[in-house]
C-alpha positions in Angstrom: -14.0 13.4 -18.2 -17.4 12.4 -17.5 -16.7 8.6 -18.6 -14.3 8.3 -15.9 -15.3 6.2 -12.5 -13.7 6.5 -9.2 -12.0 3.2 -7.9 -14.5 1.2 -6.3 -14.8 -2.2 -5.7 -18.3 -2.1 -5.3 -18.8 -0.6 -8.6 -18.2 -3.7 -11.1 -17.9 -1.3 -13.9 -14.1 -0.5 -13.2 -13.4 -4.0 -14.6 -14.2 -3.0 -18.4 -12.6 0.7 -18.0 -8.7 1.4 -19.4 -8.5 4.5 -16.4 -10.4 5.1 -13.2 -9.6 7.9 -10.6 -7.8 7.4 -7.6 -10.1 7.8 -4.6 -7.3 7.7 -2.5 -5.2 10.3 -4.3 -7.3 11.9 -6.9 -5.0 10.7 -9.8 -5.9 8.7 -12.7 -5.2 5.2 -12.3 -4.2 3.5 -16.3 -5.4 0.1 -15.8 -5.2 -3.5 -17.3 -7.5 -6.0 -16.8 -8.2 -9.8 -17.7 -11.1 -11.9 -17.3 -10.1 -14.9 -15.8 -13.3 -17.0 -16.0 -16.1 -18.0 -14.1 -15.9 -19.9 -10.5 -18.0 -21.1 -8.3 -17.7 -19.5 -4.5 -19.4 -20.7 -1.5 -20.9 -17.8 -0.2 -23.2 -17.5 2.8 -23.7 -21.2 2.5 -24.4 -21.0 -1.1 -22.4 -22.0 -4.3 -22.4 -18.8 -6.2 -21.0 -18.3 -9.4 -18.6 -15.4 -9.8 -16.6 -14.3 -12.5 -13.2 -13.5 -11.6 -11.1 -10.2 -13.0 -7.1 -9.1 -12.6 -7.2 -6.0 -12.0 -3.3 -4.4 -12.8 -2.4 -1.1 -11.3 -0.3 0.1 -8.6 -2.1 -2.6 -6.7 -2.6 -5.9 -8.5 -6.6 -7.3 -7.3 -8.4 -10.4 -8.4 -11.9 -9.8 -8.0 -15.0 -11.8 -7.9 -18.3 -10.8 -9.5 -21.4 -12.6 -9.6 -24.1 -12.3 -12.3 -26.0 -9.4 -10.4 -22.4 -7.3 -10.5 -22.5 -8.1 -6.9 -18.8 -7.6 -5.2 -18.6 -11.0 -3.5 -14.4 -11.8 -3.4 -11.1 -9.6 -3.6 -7.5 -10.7 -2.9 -4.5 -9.1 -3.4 -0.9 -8.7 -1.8 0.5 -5.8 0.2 3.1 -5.3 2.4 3.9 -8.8 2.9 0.6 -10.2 3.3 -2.1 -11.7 1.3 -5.3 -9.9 2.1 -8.9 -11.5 1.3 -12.2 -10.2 1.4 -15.3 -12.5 0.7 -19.0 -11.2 1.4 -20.2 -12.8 4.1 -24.2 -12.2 3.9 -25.8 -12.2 0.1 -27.6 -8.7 0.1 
């Protein structure tokens, strides 16, 4: 289906889709996902605002927008640990 994205966090589009294709496995993904409001992040020394999406799959990811669809912040848990990602350098 042409409508269908790969997963991507870069792409901020996956965040308003039902589905997205696996580009680990090449399966679709069925996905739920809630906007959890806007926050502000300090990012490269700068208080950014972001809004923040649950992302529910096989993985569950908060991610962090800001108002360019910029990927700035993801978190989620696997295999024991809490992982974090936050953009270091505003490009």
């Amino acid at each position: 289906d042409a409508e269908v994205i790969p997963s991507s966090h870069w792409n901020s589009a996956q965040v308003f889709q039902d589905a997205i294709l696996s580009s680990e496995g090449g399966q679709m993904l069925d996905i739920t996902v809630d906007n959890l409001g806007e926050e502000l992040l300090a990012i490269a020394g700068e208080n950014i605002p972001a809004t923040r999406f649950r992302l529910y799959s096989d993985i569950t990811f908060d991610l962090w927008y800001d108002a360019e669809g910029r990927w700035v912040k993801c978190a989620f848990e696997a295999r024991g640990q809490h992982i974090v990602y936050v953009l270091q350098e505003l490009y």
